[in-house]
Every structure is written in structure tokens, then in C-alpha cells.
C-alpha positions in Angstrom: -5.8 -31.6 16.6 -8.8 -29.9 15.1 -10.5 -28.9 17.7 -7.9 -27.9 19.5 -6.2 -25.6 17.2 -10.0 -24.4 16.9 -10.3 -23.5 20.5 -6.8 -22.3 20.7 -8.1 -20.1 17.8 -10.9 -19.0 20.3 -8.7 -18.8 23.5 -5.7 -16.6 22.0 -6.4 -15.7 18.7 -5.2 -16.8 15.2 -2.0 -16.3 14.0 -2.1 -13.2 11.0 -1.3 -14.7 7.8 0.4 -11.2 6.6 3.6 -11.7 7.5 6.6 -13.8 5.7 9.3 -15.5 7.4 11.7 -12.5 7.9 8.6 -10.5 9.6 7.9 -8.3 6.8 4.3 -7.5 5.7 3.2 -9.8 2.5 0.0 -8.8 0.7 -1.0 -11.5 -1.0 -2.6 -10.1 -3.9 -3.0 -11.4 -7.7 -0.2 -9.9 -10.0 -2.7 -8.2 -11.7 -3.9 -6.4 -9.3 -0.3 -5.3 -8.1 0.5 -3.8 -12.2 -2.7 -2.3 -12.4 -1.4 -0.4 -8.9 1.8 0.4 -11.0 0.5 2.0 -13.9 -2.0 3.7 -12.2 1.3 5.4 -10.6 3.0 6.1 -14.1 -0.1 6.7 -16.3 -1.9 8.9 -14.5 -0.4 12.4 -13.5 -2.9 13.2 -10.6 -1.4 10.2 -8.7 2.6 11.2 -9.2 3.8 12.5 -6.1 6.3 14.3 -8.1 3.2 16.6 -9.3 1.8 18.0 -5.8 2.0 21.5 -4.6 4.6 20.7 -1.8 7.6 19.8 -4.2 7.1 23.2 -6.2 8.5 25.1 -3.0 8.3 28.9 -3.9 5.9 28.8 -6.8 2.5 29.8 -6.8 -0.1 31.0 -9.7 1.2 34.5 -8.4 5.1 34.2 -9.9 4.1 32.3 -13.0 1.5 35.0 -14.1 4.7 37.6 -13.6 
């Protein structure tokens, strides 16, 4: 079976390894890595989506300096 699964892996490619068994993509990273991604997100305000320009609608340096 070896080298056939080797020269099927040649032939048609190998199967990706992302997936889990309803479809969905699975990165399989170390749980450290995946809380450090977390509190990067909570701890640090230039990352918070919340913060950005596009969610002030209306405001600019303009209206607060009034």
C-alpha cells in the first residue's frame, strides 16, 4: 500500500488535512498559540475592531474640537 498511496499522492494529489469531518476548516494549532490570539484581541486596543474609524460614523477631529 505504500507505494501506491505514494504514487496516488503523485498522480491526484493528497488529501488536505484542514478539514474535520463535517467540512469545516480545523487549524490545528497549540492552545497556546490560539489564547495568545485572544488576548491580543482584548488586551490590545489597536486590534479591537470596535476602535476603527468606520464604526464612529459622523465623527471626525472636526466635531470633537467644536
Amino acid at each position: 500500500m505504500g507505494i501506491f498511496s505514494i504514487l496516488g499522492d503523485a498522480l491526484f494529489g493528497k488529501k488536505p488535512d484542514i478539514f474535520d469531518e463535517q467540512g469545516r476548516v480545523l487549524h490545528k494549532h497549540p492552545k497556546k498559540k490560539w489564547d495568545a490570539w485572544q488576548n491580543k484581541f482584548k488586551t490590545d486596543a489597536g486590534y479591537n475592531w470596535r476602535n476603527h474609524t468606520g464604526t464612529l460614523a459622523g465623527r471626525s477631529n472636526r466635531n470633537e474640537k467644536k
